[in-house]
C-alpha positions as a Markdown table, in Angstrom:
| # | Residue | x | y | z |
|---|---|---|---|---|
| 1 | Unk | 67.9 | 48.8 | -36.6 |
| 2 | Unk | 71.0 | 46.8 | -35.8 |
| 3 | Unk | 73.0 | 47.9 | -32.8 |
| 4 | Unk | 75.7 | 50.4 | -33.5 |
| 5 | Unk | 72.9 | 52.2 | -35.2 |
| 6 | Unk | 70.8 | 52.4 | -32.1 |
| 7 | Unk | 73.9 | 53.1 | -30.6 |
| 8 | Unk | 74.5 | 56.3 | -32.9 |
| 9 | Unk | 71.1 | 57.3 | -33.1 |
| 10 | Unk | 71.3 | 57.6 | -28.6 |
| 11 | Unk | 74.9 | 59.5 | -28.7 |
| 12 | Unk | 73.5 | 61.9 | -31.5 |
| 13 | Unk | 70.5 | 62.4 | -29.8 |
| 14 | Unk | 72.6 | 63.6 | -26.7 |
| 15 | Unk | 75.0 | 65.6 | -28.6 |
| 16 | Unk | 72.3 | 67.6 | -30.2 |
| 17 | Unk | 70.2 | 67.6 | -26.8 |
| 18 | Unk | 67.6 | 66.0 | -28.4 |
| 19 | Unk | 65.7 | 64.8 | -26.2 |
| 20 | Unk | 62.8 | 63.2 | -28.1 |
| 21 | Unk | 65.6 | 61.1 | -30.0 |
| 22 | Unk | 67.2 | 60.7 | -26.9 |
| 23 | Unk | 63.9 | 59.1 | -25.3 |
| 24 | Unk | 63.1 | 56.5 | -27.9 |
| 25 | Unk | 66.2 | 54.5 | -27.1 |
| 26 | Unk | 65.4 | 54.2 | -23.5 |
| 27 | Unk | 63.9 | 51.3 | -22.2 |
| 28 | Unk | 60.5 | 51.5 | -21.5 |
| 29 | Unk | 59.8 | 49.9 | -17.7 |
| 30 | Unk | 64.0 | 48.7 | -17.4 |
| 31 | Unk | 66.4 | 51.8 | -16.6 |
| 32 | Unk | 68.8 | 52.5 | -14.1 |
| 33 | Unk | 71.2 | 55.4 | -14.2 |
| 34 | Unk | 74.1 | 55.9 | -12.1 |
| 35 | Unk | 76.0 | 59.6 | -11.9 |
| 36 | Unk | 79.4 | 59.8 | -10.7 |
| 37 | Unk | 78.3 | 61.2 | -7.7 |
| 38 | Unk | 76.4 | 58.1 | -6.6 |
| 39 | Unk | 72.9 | 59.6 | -7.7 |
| 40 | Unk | 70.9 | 56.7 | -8.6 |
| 41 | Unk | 67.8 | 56.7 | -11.2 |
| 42 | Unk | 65.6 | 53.6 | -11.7 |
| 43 | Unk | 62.5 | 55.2 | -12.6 |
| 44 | Unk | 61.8 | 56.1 | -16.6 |
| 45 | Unk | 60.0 | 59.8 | -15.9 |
| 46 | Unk | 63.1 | 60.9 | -13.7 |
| 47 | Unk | 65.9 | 59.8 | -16.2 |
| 48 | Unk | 64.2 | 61.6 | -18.8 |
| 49 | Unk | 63.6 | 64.5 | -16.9 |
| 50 | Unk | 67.2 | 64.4 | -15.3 |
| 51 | Unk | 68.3 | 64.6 | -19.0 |
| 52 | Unk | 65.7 | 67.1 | -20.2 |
| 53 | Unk | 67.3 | 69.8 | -17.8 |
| 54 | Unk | 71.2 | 68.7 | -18.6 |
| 55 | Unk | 69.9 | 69.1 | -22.6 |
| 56 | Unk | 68.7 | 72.5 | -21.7 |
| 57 | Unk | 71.8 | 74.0 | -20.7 |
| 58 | Unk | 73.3 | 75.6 | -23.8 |
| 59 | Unk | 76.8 | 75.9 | -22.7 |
| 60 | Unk | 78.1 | 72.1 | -22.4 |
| 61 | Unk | 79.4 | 69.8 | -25.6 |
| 62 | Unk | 80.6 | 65.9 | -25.5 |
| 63 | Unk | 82.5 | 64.2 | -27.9 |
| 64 | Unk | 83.5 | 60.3 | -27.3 |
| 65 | Unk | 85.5 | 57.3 | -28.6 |
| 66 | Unk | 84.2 | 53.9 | -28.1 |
| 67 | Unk | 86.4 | 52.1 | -26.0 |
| 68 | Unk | 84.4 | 48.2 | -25.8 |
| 69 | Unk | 81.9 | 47.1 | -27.7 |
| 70 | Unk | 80.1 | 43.5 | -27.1 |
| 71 | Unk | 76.8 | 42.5 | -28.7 |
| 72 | Unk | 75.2 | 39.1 | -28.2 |
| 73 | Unk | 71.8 | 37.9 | -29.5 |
| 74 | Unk | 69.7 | 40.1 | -26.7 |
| 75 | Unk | 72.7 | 42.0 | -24.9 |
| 76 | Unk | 74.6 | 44.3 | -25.7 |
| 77 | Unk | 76.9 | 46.7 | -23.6 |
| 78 | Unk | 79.7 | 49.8 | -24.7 |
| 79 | Unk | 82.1 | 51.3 | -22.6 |
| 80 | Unk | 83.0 | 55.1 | -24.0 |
| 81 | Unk | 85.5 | 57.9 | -23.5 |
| 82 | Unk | 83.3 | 61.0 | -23.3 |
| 83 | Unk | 85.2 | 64.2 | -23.8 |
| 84 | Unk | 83.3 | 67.0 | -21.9 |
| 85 | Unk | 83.4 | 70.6 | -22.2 |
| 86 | Unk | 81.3 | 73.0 | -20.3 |
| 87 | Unk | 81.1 | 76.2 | -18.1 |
| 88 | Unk | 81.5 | 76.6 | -14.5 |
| 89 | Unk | 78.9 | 78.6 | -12.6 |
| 90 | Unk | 81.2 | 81.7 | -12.8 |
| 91 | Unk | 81.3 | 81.1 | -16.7 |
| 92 | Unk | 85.1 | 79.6 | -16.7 |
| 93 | Unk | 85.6 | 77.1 | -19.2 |
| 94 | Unk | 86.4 | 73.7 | -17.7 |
| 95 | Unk | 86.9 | 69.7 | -19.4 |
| 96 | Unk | 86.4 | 67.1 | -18.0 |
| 97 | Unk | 86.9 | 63.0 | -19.3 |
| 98 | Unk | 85.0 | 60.5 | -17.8 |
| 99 | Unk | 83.8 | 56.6 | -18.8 |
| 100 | Unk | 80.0 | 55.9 | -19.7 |
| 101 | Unk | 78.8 | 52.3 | -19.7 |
| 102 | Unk | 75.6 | 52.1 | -21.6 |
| 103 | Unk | 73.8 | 48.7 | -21.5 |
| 104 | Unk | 71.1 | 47.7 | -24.0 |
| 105 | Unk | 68.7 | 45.2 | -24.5 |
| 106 | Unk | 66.6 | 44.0 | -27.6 |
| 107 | Unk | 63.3 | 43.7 | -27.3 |
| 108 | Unk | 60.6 | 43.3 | -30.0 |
| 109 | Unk | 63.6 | 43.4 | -32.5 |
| 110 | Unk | 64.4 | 47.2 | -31.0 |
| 111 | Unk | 67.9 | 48.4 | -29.2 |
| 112 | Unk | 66.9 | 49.9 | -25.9 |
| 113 | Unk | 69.3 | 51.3 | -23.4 |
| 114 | Unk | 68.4 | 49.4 | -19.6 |
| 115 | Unk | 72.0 | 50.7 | -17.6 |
| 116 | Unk | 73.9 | 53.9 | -18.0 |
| 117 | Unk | 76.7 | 54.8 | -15.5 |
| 118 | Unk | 78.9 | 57.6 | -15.4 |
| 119 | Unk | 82.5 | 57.3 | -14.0 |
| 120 | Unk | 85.0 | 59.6 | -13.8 |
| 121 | Unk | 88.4 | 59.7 | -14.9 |
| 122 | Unk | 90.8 | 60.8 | -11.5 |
């Protein structure tokens, strides 16, 4: 799988809160995640789990644009414009842009994300 296929197959996986798909693009002993409030994730377990309890909430949806894309033979890095949509805890309806920076590295032949930060758009 080349990687803008990799790289569909991990946004897919997020819009549909799949979070088995979601989990086979992640690096296996490499990931760092980094929120926009300054949470940082290095372990595997936690970044899956973090994601498994953002997929179960039923009232969010992202849509994105790709803003950068770089691939080299082992690297390769995209900078996108996620669109979000979601509910307050009151229930009002609230959107909000913000930049994700996904890294991924090949290994055995296989896209896997290593880097994912989150900033958001003032």
């Amino acid at each position: 799988m080349d990687f803008n296929q990799t790289l569909e197959r991990h946004m897919q996986a997020m819009v549909q809160k799949d979070i088995v798909g979601f989990s086979d693009t992640i690096h296996q002993n490499n990931i760092i995640l980094i929120l926009p409030n300054g949470k940082f994730i290095q372990n595997r377990e936690e970044f899956i789990q973090f994601n498994q309890d953002w997929f179960s909430d039923t009232d969010w949806k992202i849509t994105y644009d790709i803003v950068k894309s770089q691939e080299s033979k082992e690297m390769a890095f995209v900078v996108l414009l996620i669109h979000y949509d979601d509910c307050d805890e009151e229930g009002t309806p609230y959107h909000q842009d913000y930049y994700l920076h996904l890294v991924f590295e090949k290994e055995n032949d296989e896209w896997l994300l290593t880097y994912d930060q989150n900033t958001f758009i003032n």
